[in-house]
N, C-alpha and C positions, 0 to 999 in steps of 0.2 A: 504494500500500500504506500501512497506517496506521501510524504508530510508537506503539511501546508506553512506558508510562515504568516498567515492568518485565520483569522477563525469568524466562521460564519452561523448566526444565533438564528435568523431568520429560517422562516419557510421558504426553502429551493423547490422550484421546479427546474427542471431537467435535471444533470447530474457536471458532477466536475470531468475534467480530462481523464483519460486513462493515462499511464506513463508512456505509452508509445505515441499514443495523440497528439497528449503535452510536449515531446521529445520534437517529433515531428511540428507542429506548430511554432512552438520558439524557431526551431531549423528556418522552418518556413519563412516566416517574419524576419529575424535576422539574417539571413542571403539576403531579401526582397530590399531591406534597407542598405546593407554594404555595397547590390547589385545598383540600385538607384543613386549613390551615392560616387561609386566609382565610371559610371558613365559618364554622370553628369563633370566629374573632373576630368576627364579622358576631352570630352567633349569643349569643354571651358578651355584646356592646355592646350592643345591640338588645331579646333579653330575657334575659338571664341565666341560660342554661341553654348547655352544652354541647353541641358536637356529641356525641359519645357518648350523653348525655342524652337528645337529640333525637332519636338514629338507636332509643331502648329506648322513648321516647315513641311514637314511628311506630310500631314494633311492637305493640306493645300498644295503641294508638287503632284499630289495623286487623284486631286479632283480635275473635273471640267473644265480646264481653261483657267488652271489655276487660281478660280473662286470657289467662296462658300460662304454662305452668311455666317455672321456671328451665332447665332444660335444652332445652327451645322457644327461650327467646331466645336461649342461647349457637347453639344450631343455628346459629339464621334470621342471627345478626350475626357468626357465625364468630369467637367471642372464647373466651379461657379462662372456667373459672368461675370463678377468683381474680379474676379482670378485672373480670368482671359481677358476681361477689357482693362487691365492695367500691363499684362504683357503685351497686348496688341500695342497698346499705346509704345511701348517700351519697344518696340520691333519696329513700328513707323518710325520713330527717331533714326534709325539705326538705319533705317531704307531695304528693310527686309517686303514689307507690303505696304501697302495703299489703301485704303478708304473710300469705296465709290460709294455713290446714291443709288440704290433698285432699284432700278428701272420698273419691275411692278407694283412698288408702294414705296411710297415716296416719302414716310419716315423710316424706310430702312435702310441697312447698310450692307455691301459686299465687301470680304476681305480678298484681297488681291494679291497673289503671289509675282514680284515685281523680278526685274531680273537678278538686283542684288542678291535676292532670297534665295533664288535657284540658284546662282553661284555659292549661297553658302551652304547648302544642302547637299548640293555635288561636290563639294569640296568636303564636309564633313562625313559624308557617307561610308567612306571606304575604310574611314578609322574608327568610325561606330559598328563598323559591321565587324570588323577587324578586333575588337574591343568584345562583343558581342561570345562570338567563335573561343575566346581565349577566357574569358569568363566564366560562360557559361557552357558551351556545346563540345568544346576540347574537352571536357572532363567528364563525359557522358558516351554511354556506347549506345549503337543504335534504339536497343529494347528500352533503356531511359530515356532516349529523347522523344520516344511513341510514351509511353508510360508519362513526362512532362505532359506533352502535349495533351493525352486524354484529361490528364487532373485538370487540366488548368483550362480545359476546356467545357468541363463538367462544373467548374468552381463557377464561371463567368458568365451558364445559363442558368445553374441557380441565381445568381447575381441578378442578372437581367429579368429571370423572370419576378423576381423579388421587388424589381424596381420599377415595376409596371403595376405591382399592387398600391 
């Protein structure tokens, strides 16, 4: 049995971890934080753009004509809009995108992947991916990297469908 370094008076519903859960779990959580944290530096030293930067760059290099409304990227990145509309802000400085008017409603806005952006995107790429490989996928044989991918794929439609209730 596990000891706890707290103690719990209340009425629990459901039940605590199991020690393999728990084992797993913490694992979980801490890769996810050291994995998000050494990108983001890989990415900052390399070309000077953040991971956030990077993850609004991929969105918009991979859409239509390199638009998408504002409310398109918080979707697809699962972020606030206070989030997104201060890095957007922080990106137009920077001449990563632009700013149009909708064309079919005429308070909204389109975010615009500018050439600068896809210069930095293509330029960042091959050391993210390269960053990526060395990380995470170097250290895994093939039946783990199926074995990731169902988990994480299993995790993200419980998610989603959780997020439509």
């Amino acid at each position: 049995m596990t000891r706890h370094s707290f103690r719990y008076n209340g009425d629990m519903t459901g039940r605590w971890l199991t020690a393999d859960e728990q084992r797993a779990w913490r694992a979980y959580v801490r890769a996810g934080a050291l994995l998000t944290a050494r990108l983001n530096r890989q990415l900052q030293v390399d070309s000077g753009i953040s991971l956030p930067e990077y993850e609004v760059l991929v969105q918009l290099s991979e859409a239509p004509g390199g638009r998408l409304r504002p409310f398109q990227l918080s979707r697809a990145l699962d972020w606030e809009q206070s989030r997104l509309s201060h890095l957007l802000s922080r990106m137009m400085r920077r001449g990563f995108i632009a700013r149009e008017e909708c064309a079919g409603d005429a308070r909204g806005a389109v975010v615009v992947l500018t050439a600068a952006g896809r210069a930095a995107i293509e330029a960042a790429a091959p050391g993210h991916v390269a960053a990526v490989h060395q990380l995470v996928f170097n250290q895994l044989d093939g039946p783990q990297i199926a074995a990731l991918g169902q988990a994480s794929e299993a995790i993200l439609a419980a998610l989603e469908d959780r997020g439509r209730q």
